[in-house]
N, C-alpha and C positions, 0 to 999 in steps of 0.2 A: 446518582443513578443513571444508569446509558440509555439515553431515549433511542425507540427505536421505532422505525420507521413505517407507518401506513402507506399501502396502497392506494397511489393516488386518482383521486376520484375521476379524473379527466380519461384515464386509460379501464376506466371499469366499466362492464355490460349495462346495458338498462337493467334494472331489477325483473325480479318476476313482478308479476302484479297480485301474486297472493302474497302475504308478510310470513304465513305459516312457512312456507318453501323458502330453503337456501338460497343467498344470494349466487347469481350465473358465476361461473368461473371466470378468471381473467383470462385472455386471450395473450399470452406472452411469447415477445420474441427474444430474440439472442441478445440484440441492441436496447430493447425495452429493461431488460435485466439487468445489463450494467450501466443502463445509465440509473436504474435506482438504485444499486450498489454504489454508484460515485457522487449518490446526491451526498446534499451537506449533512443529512442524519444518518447516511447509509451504513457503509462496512465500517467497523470499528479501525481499521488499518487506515484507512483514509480519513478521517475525521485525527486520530490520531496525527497523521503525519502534518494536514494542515495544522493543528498546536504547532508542534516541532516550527514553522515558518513563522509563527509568533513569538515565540520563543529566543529564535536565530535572530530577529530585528531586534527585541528588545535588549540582548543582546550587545548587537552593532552598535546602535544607540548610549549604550554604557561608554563602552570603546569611544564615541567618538566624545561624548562629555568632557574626556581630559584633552579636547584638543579644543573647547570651545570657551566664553570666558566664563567665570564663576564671581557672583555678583551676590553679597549679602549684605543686610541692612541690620543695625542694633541698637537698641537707644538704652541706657544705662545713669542709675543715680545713684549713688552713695553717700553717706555720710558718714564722717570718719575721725577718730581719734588717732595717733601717731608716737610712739616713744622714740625719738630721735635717736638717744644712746646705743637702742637695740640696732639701730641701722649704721653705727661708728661714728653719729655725727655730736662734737664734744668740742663746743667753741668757748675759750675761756675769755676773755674780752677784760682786759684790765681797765676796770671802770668801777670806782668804789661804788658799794651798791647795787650793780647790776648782775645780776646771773641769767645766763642763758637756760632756758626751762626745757628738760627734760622732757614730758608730755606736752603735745603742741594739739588742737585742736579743741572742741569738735570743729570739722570746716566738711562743707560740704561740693563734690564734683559732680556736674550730668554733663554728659557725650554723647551725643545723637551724630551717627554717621554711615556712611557706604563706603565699603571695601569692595574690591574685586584685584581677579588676578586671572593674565592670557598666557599662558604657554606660546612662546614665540619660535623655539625650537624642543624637538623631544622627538629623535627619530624613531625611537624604541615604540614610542605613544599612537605615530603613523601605522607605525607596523602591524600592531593588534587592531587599529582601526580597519585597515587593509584587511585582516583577518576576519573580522566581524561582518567585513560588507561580504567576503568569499563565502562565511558561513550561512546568509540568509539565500543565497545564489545555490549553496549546494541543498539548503533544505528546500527550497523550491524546487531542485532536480530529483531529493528525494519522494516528493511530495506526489511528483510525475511517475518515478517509481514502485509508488506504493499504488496510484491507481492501475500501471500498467500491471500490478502482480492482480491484484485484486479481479482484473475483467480477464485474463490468466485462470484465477480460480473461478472466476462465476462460469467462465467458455466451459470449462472442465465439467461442473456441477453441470450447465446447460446442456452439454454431448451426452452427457451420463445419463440425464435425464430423459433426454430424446431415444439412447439404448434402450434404455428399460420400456419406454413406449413402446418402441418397435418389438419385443419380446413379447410386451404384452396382445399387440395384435397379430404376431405369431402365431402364439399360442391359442388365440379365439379363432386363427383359419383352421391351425390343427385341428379343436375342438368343432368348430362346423363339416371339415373333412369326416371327423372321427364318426361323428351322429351322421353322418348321409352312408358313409359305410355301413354303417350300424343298422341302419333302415334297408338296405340295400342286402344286407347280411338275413334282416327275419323276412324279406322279400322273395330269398331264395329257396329260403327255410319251407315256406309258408308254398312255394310252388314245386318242391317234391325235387328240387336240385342243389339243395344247400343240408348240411348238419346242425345242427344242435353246437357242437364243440367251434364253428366256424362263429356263429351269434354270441357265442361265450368270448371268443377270441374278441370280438369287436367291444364287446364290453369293454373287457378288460384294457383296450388301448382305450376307446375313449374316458376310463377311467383315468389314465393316467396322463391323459393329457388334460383333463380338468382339472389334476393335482399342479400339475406344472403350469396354469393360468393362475389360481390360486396362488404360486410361490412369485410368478412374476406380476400380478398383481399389488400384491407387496413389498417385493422391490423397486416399483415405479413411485409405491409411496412414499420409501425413506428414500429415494434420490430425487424427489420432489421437496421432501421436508430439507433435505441438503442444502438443493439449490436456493431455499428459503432461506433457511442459514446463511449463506455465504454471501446471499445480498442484502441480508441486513432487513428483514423484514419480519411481521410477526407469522410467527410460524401455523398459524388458524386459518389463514389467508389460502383460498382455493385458484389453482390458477391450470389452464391449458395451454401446451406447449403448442404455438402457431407455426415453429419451425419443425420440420421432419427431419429426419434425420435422413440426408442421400450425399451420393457423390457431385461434390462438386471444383471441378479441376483448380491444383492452385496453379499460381504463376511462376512459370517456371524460371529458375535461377540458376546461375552456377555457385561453386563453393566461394569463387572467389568476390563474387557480388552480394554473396549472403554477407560476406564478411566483414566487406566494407559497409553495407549497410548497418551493420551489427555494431561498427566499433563507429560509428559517426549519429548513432539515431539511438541505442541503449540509452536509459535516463540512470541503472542505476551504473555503469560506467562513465556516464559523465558525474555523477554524484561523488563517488569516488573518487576521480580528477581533482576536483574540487575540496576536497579531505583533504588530499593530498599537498594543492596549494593553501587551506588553512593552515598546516602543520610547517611547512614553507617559511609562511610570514611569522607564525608564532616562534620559530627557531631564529629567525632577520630580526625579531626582535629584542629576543634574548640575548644575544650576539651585541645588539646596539644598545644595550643599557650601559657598555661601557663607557657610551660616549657621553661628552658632556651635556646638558640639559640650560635651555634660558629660558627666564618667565619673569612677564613683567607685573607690577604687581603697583597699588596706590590705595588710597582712603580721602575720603571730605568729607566733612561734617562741621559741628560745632560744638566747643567744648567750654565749659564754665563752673562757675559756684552755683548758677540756677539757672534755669530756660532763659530769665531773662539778661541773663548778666554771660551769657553766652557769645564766644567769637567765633568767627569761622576757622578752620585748622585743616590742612591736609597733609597726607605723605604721599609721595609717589617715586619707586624706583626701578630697577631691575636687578636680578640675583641668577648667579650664573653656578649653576650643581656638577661639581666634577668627583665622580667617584673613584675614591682608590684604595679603599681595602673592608670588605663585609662581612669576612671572615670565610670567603670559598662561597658565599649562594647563590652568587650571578654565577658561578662557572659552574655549581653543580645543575642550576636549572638550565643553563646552555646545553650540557651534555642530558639532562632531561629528555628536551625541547627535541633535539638532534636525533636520538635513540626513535622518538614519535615519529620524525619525519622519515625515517630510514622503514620504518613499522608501514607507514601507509605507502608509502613507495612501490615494498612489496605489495601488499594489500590488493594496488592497483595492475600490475604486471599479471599477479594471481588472477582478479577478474579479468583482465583482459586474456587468458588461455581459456579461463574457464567459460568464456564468449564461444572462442572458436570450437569449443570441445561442443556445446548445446548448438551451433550452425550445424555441424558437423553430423554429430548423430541424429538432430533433428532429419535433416534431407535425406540419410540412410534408412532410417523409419520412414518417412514418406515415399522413395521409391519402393520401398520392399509393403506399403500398405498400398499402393497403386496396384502395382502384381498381386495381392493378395485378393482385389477388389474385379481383378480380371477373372483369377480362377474360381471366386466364390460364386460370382454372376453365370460363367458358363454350369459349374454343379449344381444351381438352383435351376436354370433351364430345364437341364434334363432331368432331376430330380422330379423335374413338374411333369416333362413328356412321360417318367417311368411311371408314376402313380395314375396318369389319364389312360395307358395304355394299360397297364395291372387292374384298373377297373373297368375298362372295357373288357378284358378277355373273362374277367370275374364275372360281371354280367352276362357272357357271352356261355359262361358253364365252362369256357375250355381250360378254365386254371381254381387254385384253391384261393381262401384268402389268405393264406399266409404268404403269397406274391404279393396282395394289397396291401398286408402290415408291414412286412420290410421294407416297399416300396415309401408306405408311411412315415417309416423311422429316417427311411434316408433322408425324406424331405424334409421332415424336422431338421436332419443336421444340417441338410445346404441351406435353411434359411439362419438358422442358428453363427454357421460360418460368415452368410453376406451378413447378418446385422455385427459381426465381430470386426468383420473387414473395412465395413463403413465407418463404424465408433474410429478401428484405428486408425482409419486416414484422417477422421475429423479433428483426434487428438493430436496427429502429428503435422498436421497444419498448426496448430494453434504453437506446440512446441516450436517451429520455424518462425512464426510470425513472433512468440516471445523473446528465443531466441536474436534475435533482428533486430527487438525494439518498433517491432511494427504493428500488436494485437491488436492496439483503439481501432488503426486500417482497418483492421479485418472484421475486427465487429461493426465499425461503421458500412461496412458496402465497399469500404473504396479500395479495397486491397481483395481479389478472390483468396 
């Protein structure tokens, strides 16, 4: 079953001091998020990937057993009857009288001894070995890979999360706007310079800006519940987002500095790399099982009719494997082996465009969210001077409210546009910085 992960006590509010009342919400930041995402119980991608680096050793480990020595013990008693004839042995001995007997026994043998055996040469043997140590190297790079996706999607969940905040207090200025219009509407009403159909008008907006509190309301909640998700926490857990969501400038790059950053700092293009040299050696060694093999090999012990009647005996040699026909399996696995490595080769050429294509569009998206982030801040400006000056001249008698409610509706959309403008810049920083191989940077601090 997947244990999953509590909120840890150290990052949690004081309680209330009544037990009836909920406990206070957690105060969460961008970094607080993912580092509970990358704890050891966290996201299931991360916990997975560490296996995988368990996995890759033990592994390695296999691989390197055939190059190390092998060392067994055995002690052994029999007792034994023998029909000589069955084994060809038929000694006729001209001796009146005497015949050589057929069954010979019972007699009894024990052998107590140590055997072992070194592989002195076996390049084929180095090779997977070679292999085994690249593959715990690359699962350690993937291992990096899987947290840089992981705090990738928690950034994602956490901006999304902080949009939908900001919608929500949106929508509660709308609604305070709506209800002071509204007031202001049976003010006028009430002093002999406003209609009936103006106080209806006002209704009816602030009707529907409470509906739209109400919708974003809810959508803060299921991209709360998201973010819960994605960091691997229990989903009853109440928490407040401490970081708001505003501009804040990234560090500016060229394409050609992203790039180099991207192909020297990526974990999962180094991981790949890495593939690529396992598939390498595992094909250098297919290749070299042609060649021949030495291994030295011996035993001591001691051997008798009974423990006590026991001498000491040993063998020790060397035996040299030269292989010369298996019926085609060494040359079908070479052309296996070789197929593999030609597979991950591309593999890697592949990710490495598809590096430059995510530098690429990333910085396109961030210049064109930068612009977006100019023109939404100047249309909330004046969005805000149109609605102060719309309820001035409304108060004033010299306009109707329907100057007030357009003015209203604008404002809705310029704030509606900066909170769209902000999310996209904030997504397409994180694109660049994953892009890069730089996101831990940027949720630590140390990267804008």
């Amino acid at each position: 079953m997947r244990t999953r992960l509590k909120l840890p006590l150290a990052l949690m509010l004081p309680l209330a001091a009544t037990c009836a009342q909920s406990p206070p919400a957690l105060k969460l930041s961008l970094q607080q998020a993912v580092e509970l995402a990358l704890a050891p119980s966290g996201n299931t991608r991360v916990q997975l990937a560490r296996e995988m680096i368990e996995q890759a050793q033990s592994r390695a480990n296999q691989a390197r057993a055939a190059l190390l020595p092998n060392i067994d013990g055995y002690t052994s008693y029999q007792d034994q009857t023998r029909n000589l004839a069955a084994f060809g042995i038929r000694l006729d001995i001209p001796v009146p009288g005497f015949r050589m007997p057929e069954l010979v026994g019972p007699f009894s043998v024990f052998d107590a001894r140590l055997t072992g055996s070194q592989t002195v040469f076996d390049f084929s043997a180095i090779r997977r070995y070679q292999a085994g140590r690249t593959g715990v190297e690359a699962a350690k790079l993937e291992d990096q890979s899987a947290q840089d996706q992981v705090t990738d999607q928690v950034a994602r969940s956490y901006v999304t999360a902080q949009r939908a905040q900001a919608v929500v207090d949106a929508a509660r200025a709308d609604v305070e706007l709506g209800t002071r219009l509204l007031n202001l509407a049976r003010s006028q009403k009430a002093a002999g310079t406003g209609t009936g159909i103006e106080v209806t008008r006002a209704e009816v907006q602030l009707a529907n800006q409470r509906q739209r509190l109400l919708v974003a309301e809810n959508a803060l909640s299921r991209a709360q519940l998201q973010l819960l998700r994605t960091m691997g926490v229990e989903l009853d857990a109440r928490i407040e987002l401490s970081d708001e969501l505003r501009f804040v400038p990234a560090l500016v790059t060229t394409v050609s500095e992203a790039l180099k950053t991207a192909l020297s700092t990526r974990a999962d293009l180094a991981a790949q790399q890495k593939r690529e040299k396992i598939a390498e050696f595992e094909y250098s060694a297919a290749k070299f099982e042609r060649l021949p093999s030495l291994a030295a090999f011996g035993d001591y012990g001691s051997i008798g009719s009974s423990v006590t009647h026991a001498l000491p005996a040993r063998t020790y040699g060397v035996s040299l494997r030269v292989p010369i026909f298996d019926g085609g399996r060494r040359d079908a696995r070479r052309a296996a082996s070789g197929s593999l490595y030609r597979q991950e080769q591309i593999r890697t050429e592949d990710l490495r465009q598809q590096a430059e294509l995510d530098v690429r569009t990333a910085l396109d998206s961030l210049q064109s969210a930068e612009a977006q982030i100019k023109a939404a801040s100047e249309g909330l400006d004046l969005a805000r001077e149109e609605v102060a000056s719309s309820e001035r001249r409304y108060q004033a008698g010299v306009t109707t409210s329907i100057e007030v409610t357009d003015a209203q509706t604008r404002l809705e959309r310029a704030r509606q546009n900066h909170i769209d403008a902000l999310f996209n810049y904030s997504v397409a920083k994180i694109d660049l910085n994953t892009a890069m191989g730089t996101i831990g940077a940027l949720v630590s601090g140390s990267r804008p």
